[in-house]
Backbone as CSV, one residue per row, in Angstrom:
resi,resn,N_x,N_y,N_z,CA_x,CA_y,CA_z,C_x,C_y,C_z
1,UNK,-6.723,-42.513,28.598,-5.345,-42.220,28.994,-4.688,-41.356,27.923
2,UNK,-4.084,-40.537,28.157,-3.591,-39.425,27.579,-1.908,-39.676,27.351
3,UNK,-1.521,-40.396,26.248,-0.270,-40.990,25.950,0.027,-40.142,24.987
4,UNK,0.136,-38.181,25.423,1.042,-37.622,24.563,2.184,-36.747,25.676
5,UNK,1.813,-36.844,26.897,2.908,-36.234,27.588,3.254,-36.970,29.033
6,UNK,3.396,-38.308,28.933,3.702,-39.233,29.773,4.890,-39.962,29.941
7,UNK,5.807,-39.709,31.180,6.952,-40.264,31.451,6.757,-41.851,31.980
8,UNK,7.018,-42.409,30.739,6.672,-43.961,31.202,8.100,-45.041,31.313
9,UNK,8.145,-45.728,32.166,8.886,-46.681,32.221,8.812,-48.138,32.010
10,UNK,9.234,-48.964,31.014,8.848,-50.153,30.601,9.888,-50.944,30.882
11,UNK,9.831,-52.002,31.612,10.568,-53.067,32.386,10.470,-54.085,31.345
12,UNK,11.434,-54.378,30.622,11.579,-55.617,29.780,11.212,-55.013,28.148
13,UNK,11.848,-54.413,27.731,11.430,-53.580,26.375,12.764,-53.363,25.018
14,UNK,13.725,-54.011,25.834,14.546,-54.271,24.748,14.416,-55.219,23.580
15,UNK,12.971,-55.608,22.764,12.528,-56.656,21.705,11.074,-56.475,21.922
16,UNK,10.812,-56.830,20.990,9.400,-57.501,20.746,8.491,-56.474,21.026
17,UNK,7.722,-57.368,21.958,6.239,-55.782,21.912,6.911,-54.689,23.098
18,UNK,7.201,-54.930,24.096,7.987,-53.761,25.004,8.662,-52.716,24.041
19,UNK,9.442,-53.110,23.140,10.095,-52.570,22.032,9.639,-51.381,20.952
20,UNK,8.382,-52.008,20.630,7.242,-51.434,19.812,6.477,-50.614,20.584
21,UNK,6.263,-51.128,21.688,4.961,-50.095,22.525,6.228,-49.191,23.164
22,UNK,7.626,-48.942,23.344,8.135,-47.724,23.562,8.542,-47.239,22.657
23,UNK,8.699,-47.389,21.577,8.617,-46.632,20.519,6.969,-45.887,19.853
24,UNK,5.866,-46.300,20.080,4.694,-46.107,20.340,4.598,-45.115,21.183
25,UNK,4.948,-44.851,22.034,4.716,-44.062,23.141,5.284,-42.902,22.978
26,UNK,6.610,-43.237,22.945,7.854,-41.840,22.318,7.470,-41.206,20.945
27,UNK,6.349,-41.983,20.115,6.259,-41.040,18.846,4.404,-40.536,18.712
28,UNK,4.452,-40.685,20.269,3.011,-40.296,20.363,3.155,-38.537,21.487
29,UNK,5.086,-38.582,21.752,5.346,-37.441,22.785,5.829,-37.852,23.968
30,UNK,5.468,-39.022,24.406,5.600,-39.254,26.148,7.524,-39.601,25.570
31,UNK,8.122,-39.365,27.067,9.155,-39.704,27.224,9.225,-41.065,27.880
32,UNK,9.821,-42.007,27.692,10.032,-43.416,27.731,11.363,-43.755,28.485
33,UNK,11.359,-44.124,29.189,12.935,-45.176,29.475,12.524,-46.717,29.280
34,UNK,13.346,-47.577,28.691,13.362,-48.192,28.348,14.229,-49.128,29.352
35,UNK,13.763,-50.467,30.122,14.861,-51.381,31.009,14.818,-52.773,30.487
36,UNK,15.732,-53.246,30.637,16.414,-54.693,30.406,17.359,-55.412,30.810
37,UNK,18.034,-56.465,30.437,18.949,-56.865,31.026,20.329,-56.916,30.074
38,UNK,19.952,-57.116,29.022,21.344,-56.870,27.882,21.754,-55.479,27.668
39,UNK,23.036,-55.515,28.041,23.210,-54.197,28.170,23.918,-53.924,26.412
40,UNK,23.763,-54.522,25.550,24.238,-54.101,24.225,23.182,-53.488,23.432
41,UNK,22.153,-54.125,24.218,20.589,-53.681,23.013,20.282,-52.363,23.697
42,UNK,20.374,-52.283,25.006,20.486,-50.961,25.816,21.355,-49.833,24.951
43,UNK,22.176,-50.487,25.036,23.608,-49.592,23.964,22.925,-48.850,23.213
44,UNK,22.376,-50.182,21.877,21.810,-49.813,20.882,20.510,-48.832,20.803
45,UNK,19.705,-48.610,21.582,18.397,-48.313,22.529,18.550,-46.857,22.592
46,UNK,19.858,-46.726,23.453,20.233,-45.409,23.677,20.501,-44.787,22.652
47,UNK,21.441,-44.999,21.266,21.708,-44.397,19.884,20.476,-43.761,19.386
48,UNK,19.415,-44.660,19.561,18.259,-44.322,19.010,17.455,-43.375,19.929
49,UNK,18.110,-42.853,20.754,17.720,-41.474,21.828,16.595,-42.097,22.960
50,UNK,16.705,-43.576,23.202,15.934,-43.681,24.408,16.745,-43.470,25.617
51,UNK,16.174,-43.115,26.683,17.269,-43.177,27.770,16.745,-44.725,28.169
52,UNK,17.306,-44.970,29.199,17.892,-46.579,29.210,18.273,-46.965,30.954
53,UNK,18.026,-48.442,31.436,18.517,-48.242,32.401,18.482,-49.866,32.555
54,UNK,19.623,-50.207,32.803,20.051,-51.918,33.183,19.000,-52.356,34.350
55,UNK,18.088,-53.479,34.050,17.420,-53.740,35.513,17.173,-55.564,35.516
56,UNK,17.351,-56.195,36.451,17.233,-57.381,36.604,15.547,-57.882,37.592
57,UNK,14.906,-57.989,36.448,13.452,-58.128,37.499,13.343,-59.425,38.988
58,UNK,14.410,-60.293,38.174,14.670,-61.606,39.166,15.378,-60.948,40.519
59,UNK,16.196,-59.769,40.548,17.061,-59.104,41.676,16.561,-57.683,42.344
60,UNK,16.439,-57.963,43.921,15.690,-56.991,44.412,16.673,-55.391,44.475
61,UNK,18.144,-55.783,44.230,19.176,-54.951,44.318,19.000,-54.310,43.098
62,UNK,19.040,-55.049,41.673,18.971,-54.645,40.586,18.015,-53.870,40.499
63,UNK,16.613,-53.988,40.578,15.023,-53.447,40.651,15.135,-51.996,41.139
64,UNK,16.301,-52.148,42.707,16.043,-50.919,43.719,17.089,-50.024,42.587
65,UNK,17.810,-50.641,42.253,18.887,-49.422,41.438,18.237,-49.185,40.273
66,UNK,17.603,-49.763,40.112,16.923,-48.762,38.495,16.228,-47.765,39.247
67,UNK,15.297,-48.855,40.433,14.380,-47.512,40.552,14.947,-46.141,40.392
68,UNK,15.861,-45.658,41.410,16.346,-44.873,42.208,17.481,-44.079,40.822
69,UNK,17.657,-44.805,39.739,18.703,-43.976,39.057,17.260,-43.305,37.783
70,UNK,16.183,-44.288,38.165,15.063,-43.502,36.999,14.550,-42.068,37.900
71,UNK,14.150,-42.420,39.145,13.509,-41.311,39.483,14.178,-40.205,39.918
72,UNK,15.517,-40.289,40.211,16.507,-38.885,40.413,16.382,-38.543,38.721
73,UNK,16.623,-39.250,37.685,17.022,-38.617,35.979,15.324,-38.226,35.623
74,UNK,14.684,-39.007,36.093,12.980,-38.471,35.470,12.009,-38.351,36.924
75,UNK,11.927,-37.380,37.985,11.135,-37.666,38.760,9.669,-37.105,38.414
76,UNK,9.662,-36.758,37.055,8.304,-37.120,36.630,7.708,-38.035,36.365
77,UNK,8.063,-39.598,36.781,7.920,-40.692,36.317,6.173,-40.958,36.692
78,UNK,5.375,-41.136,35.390,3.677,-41.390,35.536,3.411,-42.543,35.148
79,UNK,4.175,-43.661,34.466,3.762,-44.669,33.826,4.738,-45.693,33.989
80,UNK,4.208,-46.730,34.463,5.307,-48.009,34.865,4.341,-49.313,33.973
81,UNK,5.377,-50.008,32.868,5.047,-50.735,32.247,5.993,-52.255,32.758
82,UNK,5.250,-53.203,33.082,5.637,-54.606,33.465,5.514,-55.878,32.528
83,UNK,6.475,-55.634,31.245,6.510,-56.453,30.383,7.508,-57.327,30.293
84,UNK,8.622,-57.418,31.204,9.586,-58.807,31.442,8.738,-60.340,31.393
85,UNK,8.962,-60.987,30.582,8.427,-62.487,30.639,9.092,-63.361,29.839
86,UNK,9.162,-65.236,30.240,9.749,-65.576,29.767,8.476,-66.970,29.278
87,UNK,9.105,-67.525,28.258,7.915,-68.775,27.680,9.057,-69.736,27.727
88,UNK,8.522,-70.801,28.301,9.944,-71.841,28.516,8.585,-73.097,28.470
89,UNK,8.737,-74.160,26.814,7.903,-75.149,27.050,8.740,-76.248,28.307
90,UNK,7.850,-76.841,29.044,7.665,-78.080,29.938,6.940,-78.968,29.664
91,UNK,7.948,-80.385,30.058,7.423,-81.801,30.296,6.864,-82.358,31.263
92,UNK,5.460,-82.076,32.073,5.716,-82.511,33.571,5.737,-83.695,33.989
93,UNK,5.673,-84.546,33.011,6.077,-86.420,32.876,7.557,-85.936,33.349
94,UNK,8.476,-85.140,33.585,9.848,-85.041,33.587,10.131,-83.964,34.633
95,UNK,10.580,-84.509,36.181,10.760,-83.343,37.183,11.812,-82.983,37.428
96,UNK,12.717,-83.219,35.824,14.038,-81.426,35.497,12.900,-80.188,35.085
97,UNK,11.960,-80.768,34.847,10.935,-79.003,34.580,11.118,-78.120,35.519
98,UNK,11.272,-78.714,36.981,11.189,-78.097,37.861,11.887,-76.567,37.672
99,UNK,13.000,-76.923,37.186,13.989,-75.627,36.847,13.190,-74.292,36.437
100,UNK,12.780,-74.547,35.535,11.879,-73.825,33.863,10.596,-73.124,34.719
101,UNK,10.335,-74.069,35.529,8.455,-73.667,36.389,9.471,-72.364,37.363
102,UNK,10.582,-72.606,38.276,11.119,-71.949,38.877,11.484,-70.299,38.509
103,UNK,11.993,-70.359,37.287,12.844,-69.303,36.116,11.538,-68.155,36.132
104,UNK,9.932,-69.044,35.081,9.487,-68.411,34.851,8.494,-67.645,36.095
105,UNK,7.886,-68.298,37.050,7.811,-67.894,37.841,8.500,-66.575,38.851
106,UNK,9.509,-66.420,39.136,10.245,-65.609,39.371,10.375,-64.389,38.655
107,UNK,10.656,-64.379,37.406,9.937,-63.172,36.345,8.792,-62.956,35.839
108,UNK,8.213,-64.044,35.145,6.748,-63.597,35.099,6.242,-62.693,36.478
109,UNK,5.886,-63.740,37.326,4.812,-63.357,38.132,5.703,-62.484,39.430
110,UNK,6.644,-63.077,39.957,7.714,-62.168,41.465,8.075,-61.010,40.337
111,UNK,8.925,-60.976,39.324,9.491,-59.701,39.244,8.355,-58.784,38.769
112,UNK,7.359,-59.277,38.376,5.782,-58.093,38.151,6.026,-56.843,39.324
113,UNK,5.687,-58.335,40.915,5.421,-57.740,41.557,6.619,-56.830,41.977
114,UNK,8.066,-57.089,42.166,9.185,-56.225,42.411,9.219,-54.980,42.093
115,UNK,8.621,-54.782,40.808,8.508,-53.529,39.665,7.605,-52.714,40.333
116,UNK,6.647,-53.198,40.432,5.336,-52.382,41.171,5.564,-52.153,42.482
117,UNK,6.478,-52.973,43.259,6.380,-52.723,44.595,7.522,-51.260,44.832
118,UNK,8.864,-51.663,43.983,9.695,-50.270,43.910,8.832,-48.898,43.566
119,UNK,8.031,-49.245,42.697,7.113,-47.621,42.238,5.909,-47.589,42.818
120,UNK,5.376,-47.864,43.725,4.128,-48.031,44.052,4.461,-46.373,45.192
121,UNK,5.208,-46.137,46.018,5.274,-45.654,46.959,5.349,-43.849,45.967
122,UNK,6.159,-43.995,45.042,6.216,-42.688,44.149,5.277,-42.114,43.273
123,UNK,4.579,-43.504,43.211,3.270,-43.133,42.190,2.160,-42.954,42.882
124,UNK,1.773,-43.396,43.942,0.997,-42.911,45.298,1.356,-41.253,45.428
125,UNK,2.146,-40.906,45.562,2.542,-39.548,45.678,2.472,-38.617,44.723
126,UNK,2.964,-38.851,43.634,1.860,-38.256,42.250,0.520,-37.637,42.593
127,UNK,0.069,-38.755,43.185,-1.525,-38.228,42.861,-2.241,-38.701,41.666
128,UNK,-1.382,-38.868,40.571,-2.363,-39.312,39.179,-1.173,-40.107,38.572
129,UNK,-1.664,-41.324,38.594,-0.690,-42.173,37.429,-1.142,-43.844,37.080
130,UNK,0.070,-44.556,36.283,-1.061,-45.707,35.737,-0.015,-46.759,36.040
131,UNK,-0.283,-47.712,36.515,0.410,-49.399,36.397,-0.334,-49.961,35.641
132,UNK,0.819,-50.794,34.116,0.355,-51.300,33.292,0.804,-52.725,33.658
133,UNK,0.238,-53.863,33.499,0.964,-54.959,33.609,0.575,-55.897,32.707
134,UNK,1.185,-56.890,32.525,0.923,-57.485,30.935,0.803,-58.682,31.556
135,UNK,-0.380,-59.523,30.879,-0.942,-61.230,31.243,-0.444,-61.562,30.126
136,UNK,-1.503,-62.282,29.597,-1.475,-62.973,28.044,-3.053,-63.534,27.812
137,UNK,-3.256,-63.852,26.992,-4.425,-64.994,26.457,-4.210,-66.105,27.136
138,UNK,-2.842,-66.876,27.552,-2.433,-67.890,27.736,-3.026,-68.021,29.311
139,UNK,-2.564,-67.013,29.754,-3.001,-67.084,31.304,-4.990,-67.436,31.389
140,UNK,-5.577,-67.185,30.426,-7.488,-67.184,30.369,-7.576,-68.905,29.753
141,UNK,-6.455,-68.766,28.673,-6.971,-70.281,28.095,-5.292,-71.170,27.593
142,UNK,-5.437,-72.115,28.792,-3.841,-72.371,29.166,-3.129,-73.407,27.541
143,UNK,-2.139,-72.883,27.255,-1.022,-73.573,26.301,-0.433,-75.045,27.038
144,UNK,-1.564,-75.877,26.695,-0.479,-77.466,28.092,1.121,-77.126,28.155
145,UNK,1.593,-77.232,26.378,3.228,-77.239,26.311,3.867,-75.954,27.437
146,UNK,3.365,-75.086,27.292,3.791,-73.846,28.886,3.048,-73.967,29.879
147,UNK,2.906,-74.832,30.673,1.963,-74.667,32.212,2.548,-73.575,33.025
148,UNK,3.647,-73.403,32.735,3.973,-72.536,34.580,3.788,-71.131,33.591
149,UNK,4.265,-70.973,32.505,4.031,-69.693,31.945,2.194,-69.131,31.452
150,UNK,1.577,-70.184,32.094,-0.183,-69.630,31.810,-0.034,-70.064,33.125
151,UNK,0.364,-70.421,34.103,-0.053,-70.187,35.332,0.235,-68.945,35.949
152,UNK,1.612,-68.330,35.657,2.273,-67.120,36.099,1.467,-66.269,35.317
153,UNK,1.416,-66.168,34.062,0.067,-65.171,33.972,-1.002,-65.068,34.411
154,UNK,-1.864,-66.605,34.726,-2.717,-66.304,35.563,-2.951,-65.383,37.051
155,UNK,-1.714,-65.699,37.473,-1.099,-65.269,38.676,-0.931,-63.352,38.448
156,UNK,-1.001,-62.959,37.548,-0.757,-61.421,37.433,-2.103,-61.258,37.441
157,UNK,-2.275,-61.723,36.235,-4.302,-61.299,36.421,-5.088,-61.016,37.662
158,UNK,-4.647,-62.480,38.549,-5.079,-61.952,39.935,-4.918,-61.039,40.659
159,UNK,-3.355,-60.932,40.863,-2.537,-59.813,41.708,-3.285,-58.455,41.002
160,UNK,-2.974,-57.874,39.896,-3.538,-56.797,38.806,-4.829,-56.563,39.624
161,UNK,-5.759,-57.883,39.601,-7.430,-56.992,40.333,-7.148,-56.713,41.297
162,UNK,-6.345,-57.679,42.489,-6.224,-57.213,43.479,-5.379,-55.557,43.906
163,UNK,-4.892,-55.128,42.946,-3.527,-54.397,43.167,-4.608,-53.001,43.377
164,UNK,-5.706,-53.384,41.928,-6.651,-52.210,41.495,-7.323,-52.150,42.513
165,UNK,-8.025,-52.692,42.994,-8.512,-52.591,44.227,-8.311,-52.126,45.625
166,UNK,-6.817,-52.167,45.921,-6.204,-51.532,47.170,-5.576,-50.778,47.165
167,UNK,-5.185,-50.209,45.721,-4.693,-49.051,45.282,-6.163,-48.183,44.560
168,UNK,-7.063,-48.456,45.130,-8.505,-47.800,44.380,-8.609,-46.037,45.845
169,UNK,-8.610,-45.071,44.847,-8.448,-43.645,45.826,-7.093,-43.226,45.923
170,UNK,-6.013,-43.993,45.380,-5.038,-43.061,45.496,-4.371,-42.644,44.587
171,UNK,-5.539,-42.669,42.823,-4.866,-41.931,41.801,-4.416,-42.365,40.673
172,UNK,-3.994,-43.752,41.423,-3.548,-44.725,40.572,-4.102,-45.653,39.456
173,UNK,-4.006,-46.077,38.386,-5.125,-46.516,37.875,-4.126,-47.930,37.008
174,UNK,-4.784,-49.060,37.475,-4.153,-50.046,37.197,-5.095,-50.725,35.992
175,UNK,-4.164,-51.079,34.471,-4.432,-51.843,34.116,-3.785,-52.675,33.388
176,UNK,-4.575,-53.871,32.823,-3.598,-55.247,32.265,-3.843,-55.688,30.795
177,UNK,-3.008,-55.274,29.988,-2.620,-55.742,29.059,-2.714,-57.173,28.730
178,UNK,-3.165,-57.501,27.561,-3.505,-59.426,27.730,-3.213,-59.419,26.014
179,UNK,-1.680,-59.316,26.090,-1.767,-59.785,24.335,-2.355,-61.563,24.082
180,UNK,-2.753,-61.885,22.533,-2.691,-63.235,22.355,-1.335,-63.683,21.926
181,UNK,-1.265,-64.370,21.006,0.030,-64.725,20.148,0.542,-63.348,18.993
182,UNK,1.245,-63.375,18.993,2.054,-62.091,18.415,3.304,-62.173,17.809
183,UNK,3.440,-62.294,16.328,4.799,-62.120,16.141,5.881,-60.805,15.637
184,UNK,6.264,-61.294,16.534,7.576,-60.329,16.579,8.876,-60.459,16.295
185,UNK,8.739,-61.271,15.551,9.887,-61.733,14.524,9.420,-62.924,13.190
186,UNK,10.106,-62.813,12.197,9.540,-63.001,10.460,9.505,-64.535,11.423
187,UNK,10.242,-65.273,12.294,10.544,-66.606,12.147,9.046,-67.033,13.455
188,UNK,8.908,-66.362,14.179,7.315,-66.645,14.811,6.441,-66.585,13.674
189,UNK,6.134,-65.712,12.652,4.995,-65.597,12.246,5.055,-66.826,11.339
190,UNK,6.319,-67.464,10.729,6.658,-68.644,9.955,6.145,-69.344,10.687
191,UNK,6.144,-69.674,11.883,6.211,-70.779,12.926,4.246,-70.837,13.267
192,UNK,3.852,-69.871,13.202,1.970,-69.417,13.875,2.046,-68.381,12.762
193,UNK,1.657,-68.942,11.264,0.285,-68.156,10.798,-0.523,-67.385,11.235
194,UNK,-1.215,-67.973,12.572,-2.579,-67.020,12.871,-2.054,-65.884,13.899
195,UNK,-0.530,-65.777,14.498,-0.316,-64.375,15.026,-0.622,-63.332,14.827
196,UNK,-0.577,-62.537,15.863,-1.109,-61.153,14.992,0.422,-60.858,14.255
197,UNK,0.310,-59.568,13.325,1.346,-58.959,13.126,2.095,-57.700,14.565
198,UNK,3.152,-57.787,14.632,3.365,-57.173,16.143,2.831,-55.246,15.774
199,UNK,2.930,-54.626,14.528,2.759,-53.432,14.199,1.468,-53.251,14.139
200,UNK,0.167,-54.686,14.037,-1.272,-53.946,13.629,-1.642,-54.304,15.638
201,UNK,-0.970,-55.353,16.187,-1.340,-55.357,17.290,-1.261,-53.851,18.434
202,UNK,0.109,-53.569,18.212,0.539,-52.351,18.614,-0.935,-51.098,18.411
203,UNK,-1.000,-51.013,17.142,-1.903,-50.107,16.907,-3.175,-50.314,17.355
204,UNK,-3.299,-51.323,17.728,-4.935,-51.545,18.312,-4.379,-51.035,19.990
205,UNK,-3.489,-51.832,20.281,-3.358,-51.053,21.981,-3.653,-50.105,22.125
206,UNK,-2.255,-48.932,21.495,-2.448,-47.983,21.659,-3.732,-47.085,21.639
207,UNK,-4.200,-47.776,20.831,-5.877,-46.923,20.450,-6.686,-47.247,21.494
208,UNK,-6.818,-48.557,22.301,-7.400,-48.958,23.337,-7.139,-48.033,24.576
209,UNK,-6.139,-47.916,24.899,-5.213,-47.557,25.688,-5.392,-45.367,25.841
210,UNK,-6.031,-45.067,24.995,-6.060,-43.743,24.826,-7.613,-43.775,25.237
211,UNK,-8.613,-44.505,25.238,-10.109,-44.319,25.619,-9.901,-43.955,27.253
212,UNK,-11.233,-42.821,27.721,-11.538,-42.558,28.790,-12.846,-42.923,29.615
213,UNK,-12.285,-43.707,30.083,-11.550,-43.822,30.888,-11.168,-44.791,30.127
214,UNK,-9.425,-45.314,31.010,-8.592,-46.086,30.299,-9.485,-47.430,31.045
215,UNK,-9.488,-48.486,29.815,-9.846,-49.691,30.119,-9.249,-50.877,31.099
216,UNK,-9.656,-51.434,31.944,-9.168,-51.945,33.436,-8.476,-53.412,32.210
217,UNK,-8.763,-53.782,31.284,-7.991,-54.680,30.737,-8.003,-54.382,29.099
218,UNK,-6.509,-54.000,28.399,-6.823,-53.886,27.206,-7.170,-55.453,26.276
219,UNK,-8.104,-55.247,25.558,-7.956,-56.619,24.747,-8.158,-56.511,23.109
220,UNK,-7.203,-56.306,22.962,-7.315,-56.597,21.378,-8.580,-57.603,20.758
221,UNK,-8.959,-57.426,19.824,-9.538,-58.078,19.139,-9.209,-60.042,19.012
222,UNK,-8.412,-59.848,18.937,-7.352,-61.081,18.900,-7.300,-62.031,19.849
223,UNK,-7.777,-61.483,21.150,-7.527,-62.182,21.839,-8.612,-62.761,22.827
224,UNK,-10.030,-61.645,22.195,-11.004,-61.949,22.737,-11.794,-63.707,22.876
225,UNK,-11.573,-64.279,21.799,-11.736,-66.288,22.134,-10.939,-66.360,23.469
226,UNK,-9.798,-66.444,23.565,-9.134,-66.570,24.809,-10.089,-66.281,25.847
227,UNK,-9.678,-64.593,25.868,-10.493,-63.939,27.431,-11.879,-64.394,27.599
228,UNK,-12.625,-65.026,27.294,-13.812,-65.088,26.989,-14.583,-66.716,26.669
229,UNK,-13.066,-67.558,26.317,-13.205,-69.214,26.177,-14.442,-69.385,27.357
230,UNK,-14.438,-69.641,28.553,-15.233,-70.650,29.395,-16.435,-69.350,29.506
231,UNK,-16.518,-68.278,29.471,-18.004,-67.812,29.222,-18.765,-68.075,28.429
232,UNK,-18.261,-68.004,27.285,-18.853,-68.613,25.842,-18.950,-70.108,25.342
233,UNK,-18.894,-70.933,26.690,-18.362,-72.387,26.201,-17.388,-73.208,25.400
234,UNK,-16.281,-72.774,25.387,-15.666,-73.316,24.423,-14.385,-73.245,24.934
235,UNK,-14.063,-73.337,26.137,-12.960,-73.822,26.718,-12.258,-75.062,26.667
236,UNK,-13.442,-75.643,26.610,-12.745,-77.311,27.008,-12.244,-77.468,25.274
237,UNK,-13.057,-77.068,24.685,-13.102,-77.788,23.083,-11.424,-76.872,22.481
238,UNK,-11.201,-75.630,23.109,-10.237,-75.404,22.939,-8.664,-75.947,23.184
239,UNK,-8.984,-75.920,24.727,-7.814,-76.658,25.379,-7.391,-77.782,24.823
240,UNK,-8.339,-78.806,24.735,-8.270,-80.090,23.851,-7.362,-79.485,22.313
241,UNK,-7.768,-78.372,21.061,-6.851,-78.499,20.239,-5.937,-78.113,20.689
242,UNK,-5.555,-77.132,21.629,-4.424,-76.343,22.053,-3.263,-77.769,22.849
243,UNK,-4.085,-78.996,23.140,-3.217,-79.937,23.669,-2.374,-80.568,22.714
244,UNK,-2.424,-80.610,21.652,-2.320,-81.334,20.174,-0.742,-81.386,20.328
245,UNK,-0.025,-79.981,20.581,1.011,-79.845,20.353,1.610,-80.043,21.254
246,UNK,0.834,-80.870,22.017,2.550,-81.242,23.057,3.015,-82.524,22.499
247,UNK,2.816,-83.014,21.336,3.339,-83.763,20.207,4.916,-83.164,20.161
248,UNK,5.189,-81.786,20.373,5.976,-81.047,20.374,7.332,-81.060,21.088
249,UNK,6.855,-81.864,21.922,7.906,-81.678,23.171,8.694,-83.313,22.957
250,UNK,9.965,-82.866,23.379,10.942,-84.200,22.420,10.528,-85.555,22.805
251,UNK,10.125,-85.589,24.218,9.506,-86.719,25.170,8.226,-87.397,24.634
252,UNK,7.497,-86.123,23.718,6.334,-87.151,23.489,6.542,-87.566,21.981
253,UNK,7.657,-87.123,21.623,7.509,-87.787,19.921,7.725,-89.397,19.528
């Protein structure tokens, strides 16, 4: 993939890695818009010469008006990035979770699809372009304390093959991003030691992300135990430490 003259759009990029990988992108040449829902970091976003565009992945109204105000200002639009997600730990001894399974669901995995479904019809018409969509590690080898948030990733993973598949001949070239743990702020990496740093992770994408053909799933180094747990046997033995911490959750202390 050729990420020096690409009009890309990243859905959820006001922080963290969305943040980094459009700034990545913009200092590699491609032009970037940048969407979110706070419109102050937008503010701020814009100072720093991104263009910008308010979008609510949970709202089909919100979704249709970005579309439609990105592709009249950039109808060169080649790159649609689907990085809105939310991590909300759950108790399922406790059915107020219900809420939290609801939330993330709806953005994780529905507003994926909202994003893709608004650009699918423009990027078909292109002729040549890429849907990126972002899983996690979590979704291959599940976090107990987040169930609905490694289920909703699981849930992209699927949709993603399927998407590649029925969008296979028309140009389009779908692939999925699967960070592991990542910090992106001094107080995560306090919190998980073994994160990556969010600047060396970045740099491995991008480098992934530029091979030709572009890879149907990028995977960092990092995250390969994950993607790879129950091939290599070591799923169960994982899950088991990865259960440790639902010590974590106020209910089980």
């Amino acid at each position: 993939m050729d990420i020096t003259n690409r009009t890309v759009f990243i859905a959820g990029a006001t922080s963290g890695i969305g943040l980094e990988l459009a700034r990545r992108f913009a200092a590699a040449g491609s032009a970037v818009i940048v969407g979110g829902r706070r419109t102050d970091l937008l503010d701020r976003l814009a100072a720093e010469g991104f263009a910008t565009v308010p979008i609510d992945v949970t709202g089909q109204d919100s979704v249709d008006r970005a579309r439609d105000t990105i592709l009249h200002r950039h109808p060169g639009l080649d790159t649609i990035v689907t990085m809105s997600g939310v991590m909300i730990p759950e108790d399922l001894r406790d059915p107020a979770h219900f809420s939290a399974a609801e939330k993330t669901i709806d953005i994780n995995l529905l507003g994926t699809v909202r994003v893709i479904d608004a650009f699918t019809p423009h990027l078909i018409g292109r002729g040549t372009s890429t849907i990126i969509t972002v899983t996690s590690g979590i979704g291959f080898l599940p976090f107990p304390v987040m169930p609905t948030y490694a289920a909703s990733k699981a849930g992209v993973h699927a949709y993603s093959e399927a998407l590649r598949a029925q969008l296979d001949g028309t140009g389009i070239e779908v692939c999925e991003l699967v960070p592991p743990a990542v910090a992106t702020t001094p107080e995560q990496a306090r919190r998980n030691p073994r994160a990556l740093k969010l600047a060396e992770f970045a740099t491995e994408v991008m480098d992934l992300l530029q091979a030709d053909p572009t890879p149907q799933e990028i995977l960092v180094k990092g995250v390969l135990m994950h993607r790879w747990a129950e091939r290599d046997g070591t799923y169960d033995e994982l899950v088991a430490q990865r259960s440790q911490a639902l010590a974590m959750l106020p209910g089980r202390r």
